[in-house]
VEXKOL-348056 format. One line per field, with one value per residue: x, y, z of N, C-alpha, C in turn; residue in three letters. Coordinates in nm, 4 decimals, decimal comma, always signed. Example, Ala and Ser with C-alpha at 12.3 -4.5 7.8 and 13.67 -1.06 7.14 Angstrom:
2
n.c1 = +1,3190|+1,2850 .
n.c2 = -0,5690|-0,2250 .
n.c3 = +0,7800|+0,7080 .
ca.c1 = +1,2300|+1,3670 .
ca.c2 = -0,4500|-0,1060 .
ca.c3 = +0,7800|+0,7140 .
c.c1 = +1,3200|+1,2900 .
c.c2 = -0,3300|+0,0030 .
c.c3 = +0,7800|+0,7870 .
resn = ALA|SER .
// end
This chain:
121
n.c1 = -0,8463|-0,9784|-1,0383|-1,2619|-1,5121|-1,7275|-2,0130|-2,2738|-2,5884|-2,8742|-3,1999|-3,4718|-3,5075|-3,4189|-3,1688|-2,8977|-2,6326|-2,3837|-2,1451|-1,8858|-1,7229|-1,6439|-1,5971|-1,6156|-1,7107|-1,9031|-2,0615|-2,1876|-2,3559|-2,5214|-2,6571|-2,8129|-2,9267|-3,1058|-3,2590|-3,3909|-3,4952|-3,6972|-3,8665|-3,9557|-4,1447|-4,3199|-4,3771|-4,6264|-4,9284|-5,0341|-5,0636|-4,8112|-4,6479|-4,3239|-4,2043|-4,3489|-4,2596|-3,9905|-4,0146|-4,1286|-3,9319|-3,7631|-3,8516|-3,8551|-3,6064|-3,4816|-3,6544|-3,5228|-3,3337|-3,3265|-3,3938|-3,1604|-2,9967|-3,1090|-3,0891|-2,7870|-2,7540|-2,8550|-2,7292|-2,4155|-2,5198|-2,5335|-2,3088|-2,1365|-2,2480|-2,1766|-1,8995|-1,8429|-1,9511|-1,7664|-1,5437|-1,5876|-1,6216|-1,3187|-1,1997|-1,3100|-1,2247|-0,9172|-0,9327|-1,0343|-0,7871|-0,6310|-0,7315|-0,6184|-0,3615|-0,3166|-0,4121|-0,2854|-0,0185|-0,1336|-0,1549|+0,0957|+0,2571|+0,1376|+0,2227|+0,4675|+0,4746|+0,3150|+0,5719|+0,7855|+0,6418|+0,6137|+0,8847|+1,0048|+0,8989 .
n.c2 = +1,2740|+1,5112|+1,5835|+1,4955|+1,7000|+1,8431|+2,0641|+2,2491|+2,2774|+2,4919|+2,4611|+2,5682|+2,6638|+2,4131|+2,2636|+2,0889|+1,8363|+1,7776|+1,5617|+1,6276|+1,6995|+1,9336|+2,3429|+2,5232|+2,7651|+2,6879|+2,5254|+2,6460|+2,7754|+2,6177|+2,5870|+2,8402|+2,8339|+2,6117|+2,7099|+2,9467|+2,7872|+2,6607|+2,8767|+2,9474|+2,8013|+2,8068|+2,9932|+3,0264|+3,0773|+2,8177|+2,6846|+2,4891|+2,2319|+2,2152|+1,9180|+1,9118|+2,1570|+2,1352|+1,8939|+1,9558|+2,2139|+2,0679|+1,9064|+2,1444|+2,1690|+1,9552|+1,9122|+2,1808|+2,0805|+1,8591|+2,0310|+2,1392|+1,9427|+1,8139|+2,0488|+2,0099|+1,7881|+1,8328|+2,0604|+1,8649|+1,7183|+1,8995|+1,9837|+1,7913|+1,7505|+1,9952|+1,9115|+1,6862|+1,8018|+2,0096|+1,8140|+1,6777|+1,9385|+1,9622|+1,7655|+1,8330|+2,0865|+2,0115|+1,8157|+2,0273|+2,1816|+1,9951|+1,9719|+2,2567|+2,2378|+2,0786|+2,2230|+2,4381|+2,2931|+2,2477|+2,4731|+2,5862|+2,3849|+2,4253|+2,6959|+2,6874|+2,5490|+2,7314|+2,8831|+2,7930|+2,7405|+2,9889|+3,0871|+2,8581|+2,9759 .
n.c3 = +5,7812|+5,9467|+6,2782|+6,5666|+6,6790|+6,9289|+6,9559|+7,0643|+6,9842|+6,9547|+6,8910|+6,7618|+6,9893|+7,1643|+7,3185|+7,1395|+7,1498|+6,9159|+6,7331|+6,5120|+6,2251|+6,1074|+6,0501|+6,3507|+6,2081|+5,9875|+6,0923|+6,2803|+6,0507|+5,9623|+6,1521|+6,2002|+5,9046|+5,9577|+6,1847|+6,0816|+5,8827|+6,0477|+6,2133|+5,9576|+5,9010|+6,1472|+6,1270|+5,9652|+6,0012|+6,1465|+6,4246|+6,5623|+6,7026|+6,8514|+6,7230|+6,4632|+6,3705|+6,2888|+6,1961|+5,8909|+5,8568|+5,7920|+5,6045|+5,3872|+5,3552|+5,2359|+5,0017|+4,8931|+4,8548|+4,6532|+4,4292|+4,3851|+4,3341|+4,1366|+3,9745|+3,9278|+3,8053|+3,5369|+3,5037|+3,4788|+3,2535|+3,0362|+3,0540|+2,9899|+2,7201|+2,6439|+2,6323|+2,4471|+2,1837|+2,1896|+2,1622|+1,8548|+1,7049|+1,7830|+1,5929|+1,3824|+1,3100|+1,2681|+1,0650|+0,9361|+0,9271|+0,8120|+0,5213|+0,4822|+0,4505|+0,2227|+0,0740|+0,0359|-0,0468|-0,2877|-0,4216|-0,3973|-0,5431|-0,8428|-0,8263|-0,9106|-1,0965|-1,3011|-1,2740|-1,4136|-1,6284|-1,7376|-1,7675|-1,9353|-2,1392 .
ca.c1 = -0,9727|-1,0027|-1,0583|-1,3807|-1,5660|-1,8718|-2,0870|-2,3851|-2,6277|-2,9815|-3,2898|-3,6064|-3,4926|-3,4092|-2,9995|-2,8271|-2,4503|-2,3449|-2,0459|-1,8678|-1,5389|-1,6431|-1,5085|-1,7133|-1,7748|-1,9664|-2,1443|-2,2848|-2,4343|-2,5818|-2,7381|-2,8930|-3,0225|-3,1944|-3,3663|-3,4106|-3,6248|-3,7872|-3,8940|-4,0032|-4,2369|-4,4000|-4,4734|-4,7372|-4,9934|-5,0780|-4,9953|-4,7054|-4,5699|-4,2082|-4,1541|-4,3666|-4,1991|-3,8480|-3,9930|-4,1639|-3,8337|-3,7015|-3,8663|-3,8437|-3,4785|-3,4704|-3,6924|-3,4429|-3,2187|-3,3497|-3,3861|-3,0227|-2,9458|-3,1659|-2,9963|-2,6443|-2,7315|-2,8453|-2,5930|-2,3353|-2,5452|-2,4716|-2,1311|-2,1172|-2,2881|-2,0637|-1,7449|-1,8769|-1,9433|-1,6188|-1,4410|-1,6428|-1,5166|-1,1787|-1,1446|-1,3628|-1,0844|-0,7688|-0,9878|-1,0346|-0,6301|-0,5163|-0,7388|-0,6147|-0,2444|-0,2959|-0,4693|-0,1181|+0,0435|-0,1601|-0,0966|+0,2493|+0,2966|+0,0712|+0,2877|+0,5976|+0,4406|+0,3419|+0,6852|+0,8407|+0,6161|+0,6506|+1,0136|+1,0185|+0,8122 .
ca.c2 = +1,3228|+1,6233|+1,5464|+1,5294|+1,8012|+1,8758|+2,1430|+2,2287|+2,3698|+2,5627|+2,4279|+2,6210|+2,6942|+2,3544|+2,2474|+1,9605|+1,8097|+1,7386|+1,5580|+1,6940|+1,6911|+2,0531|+2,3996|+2,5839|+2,8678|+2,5946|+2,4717|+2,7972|+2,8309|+2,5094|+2,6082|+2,9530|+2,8260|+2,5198|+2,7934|+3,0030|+2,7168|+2,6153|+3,0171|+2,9849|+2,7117|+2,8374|+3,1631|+2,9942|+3,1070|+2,7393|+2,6805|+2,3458|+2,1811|+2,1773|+1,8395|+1,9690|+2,2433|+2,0727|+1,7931|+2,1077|+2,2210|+1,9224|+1,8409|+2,2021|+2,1780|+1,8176|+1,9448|+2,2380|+1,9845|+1,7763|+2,0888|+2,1407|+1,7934|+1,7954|+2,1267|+1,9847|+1,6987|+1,8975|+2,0805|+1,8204|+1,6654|+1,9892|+2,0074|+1,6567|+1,7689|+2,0942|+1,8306|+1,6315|+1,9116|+2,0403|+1,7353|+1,7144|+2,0928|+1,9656|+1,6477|+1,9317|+2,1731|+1,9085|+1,8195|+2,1588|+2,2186|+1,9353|+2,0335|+2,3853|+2,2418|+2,0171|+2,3100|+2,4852|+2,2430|+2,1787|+2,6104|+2,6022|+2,3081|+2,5165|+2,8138|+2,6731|+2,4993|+2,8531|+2,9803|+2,6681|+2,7409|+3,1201|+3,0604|+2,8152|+3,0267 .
ca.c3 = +5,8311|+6,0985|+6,3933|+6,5703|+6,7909|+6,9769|+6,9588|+7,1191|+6,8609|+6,9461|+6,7418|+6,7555|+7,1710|+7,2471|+7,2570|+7,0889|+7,1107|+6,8000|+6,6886|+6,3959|+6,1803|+6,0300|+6,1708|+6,4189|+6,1381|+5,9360|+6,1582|+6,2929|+5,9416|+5,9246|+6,3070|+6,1713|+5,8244|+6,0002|+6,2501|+5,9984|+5,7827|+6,1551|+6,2179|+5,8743|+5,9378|+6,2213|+6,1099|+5,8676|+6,0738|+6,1639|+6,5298|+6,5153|+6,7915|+6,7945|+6,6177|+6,3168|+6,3229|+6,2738|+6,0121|+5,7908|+5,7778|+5,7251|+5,4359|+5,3165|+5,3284|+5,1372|+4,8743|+4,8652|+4,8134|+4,5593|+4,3351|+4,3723|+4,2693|+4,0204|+3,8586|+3,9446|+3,7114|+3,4408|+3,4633|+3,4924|+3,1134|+2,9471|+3,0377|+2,8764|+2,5633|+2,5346|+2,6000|+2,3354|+2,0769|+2,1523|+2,0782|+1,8087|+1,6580|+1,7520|+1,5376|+1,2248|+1,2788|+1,2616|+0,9365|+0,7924|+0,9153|+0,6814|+0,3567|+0,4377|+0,4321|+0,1482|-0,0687|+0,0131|-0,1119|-0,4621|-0,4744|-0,4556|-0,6994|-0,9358|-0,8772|-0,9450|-1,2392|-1,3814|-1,3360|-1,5099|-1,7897|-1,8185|-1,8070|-2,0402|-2,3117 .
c.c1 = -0,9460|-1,0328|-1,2098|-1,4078|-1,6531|-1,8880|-2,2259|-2,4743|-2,8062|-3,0993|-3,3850|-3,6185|-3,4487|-3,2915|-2,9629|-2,7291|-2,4741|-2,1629|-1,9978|-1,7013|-1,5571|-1,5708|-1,6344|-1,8118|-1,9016|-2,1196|-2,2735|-2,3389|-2,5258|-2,6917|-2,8274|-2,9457|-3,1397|-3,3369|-3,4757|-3,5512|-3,7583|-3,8939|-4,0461|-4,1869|-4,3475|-4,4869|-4,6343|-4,8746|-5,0825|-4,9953|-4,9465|-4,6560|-4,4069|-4,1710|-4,2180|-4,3522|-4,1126|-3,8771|-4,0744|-4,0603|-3,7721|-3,7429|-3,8398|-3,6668|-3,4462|-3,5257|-3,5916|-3,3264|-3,2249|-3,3521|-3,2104|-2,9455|-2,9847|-3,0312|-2,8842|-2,6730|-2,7467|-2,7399|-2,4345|-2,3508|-2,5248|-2,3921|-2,0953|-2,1441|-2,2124|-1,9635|-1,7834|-1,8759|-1,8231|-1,4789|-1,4725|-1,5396|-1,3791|-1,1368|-1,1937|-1,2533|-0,9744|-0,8353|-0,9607|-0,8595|-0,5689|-0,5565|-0,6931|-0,4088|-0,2066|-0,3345|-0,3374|-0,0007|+0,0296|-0,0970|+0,0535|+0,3244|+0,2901|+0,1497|+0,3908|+0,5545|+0,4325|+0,4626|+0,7594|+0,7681|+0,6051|+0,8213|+1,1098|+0,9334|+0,9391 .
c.c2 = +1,4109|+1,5501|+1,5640|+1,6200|+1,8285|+2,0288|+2,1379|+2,3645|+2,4111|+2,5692|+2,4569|+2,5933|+2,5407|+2,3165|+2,1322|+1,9503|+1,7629|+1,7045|+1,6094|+1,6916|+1,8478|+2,1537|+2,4331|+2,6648|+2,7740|+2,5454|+2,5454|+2,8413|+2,7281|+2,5206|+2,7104|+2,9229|+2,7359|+2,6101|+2,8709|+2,9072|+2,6417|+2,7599|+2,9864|+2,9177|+2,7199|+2,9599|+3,1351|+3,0023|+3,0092|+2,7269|+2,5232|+2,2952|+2,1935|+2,0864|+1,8060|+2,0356|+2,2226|+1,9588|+1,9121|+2,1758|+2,1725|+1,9254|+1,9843|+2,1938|+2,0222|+1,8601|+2,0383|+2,1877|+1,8719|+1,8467|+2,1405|+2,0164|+1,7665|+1,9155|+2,1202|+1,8656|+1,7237|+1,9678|+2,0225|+1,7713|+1,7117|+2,0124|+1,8865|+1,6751|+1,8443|+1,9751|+1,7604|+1,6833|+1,9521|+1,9333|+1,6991|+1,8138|+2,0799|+1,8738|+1,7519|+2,0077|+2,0906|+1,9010|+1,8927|+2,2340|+2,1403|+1,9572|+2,1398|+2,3417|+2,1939|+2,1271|+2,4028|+2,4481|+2,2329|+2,3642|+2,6183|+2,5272|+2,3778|+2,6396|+2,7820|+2,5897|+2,5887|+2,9061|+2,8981|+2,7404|+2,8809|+3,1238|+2,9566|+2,8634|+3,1019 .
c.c3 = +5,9531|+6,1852|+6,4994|+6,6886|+6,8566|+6,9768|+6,9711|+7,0544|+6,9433|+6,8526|+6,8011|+6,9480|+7,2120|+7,1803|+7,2332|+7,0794|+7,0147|+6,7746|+6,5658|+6,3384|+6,1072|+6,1238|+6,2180|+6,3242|+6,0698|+5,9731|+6,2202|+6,1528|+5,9785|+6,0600|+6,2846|+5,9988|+5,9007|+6,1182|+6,2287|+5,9223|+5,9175|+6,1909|+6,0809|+5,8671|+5,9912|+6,2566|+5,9751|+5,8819|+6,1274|+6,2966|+6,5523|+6,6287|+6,7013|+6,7123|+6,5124|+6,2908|+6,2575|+6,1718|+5,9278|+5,7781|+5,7231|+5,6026|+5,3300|+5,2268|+5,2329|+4,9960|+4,8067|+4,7703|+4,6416|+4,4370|+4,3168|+4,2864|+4,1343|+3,8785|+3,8570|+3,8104|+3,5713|+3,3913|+3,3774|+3,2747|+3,0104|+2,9705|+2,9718|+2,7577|+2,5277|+2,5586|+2,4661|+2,2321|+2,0655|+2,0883|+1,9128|+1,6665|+1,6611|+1,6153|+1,3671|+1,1981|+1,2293|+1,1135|+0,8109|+0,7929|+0,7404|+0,5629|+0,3627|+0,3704|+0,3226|+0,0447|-0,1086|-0,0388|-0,2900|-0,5208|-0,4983|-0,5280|-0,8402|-0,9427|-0,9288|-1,1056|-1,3670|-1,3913|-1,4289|-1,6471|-1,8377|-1,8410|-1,9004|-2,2150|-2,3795 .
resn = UNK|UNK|UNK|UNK|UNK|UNK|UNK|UNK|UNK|UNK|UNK|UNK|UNK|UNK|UNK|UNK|UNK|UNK|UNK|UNK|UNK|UNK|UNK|UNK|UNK|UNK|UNK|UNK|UNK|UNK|UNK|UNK|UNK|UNK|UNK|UNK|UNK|UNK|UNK|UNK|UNK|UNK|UNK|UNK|UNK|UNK|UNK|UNK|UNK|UNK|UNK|UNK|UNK|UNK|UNK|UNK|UNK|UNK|UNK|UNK|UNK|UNK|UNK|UNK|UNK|UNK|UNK|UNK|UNK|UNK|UNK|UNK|UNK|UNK|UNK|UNK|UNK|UNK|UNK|UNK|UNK|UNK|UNK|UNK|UNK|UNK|UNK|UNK|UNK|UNK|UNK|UNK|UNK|UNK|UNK|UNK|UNK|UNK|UNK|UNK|UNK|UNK|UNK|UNK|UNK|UNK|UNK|UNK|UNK|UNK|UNK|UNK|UNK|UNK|UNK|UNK|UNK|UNK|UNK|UNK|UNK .
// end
């Protein structure tokens, strides 16, 4: 595990230490989306105190979140269904390999059968 750090982050003008094992760069995102969804908040032309400013982003950013999660799991269900299908297609192929190898076989019995019997006429 990294090691831990402080940083002192800037939320809708007022500053917070924060511990952290991330890098600085990181973190400075996570400091300008959160402002970003606080900004967003308060431009709603409803006038908010700061700490409904900061849960209205809050929850925007959770809901954000939950649709992420949501389409990560979908995701994750159709990558299960193609694995499935594909194994699937593999075990049909191996299938349609061995009737193709066995039909190669009944042909070249059959050919050698015809030459046997044109060479025995």
């Amino acid at each position: 595990m990294a090691d831990k750090s402080k940083i002192k982050f800037t939320i809708n003008g007022k500053t917070y230490t924060l511990v952290h094992d991330e890098t600085e760069d990181y973190m400075r995102r996570i400091e300008h989306y959160l402002n970003g969804k606080v900004a967003t908040a308060t431009k709603s032309g409803i006038q908010l105190g700061e700490q409904t400013a900061v849960v209205m982003a809050s929850i925007s950013i959770i809901d954000e979140m939950f649709k992420v999660q949501k389409n990560f799991n979908t995701l994750k269900n159709e990558i299960k269904r193609m694995m499935d299908e594909y194994d699937k297609l593999k075990l049909e192929k191996q299938e349609l390999e061995n009737q193709l190898n066995e039909a190669d076989k009944k042909i070249e019995s059959l050919s050698q059968q015809l030459l046997l019997a044109q060479h025995n006429r």
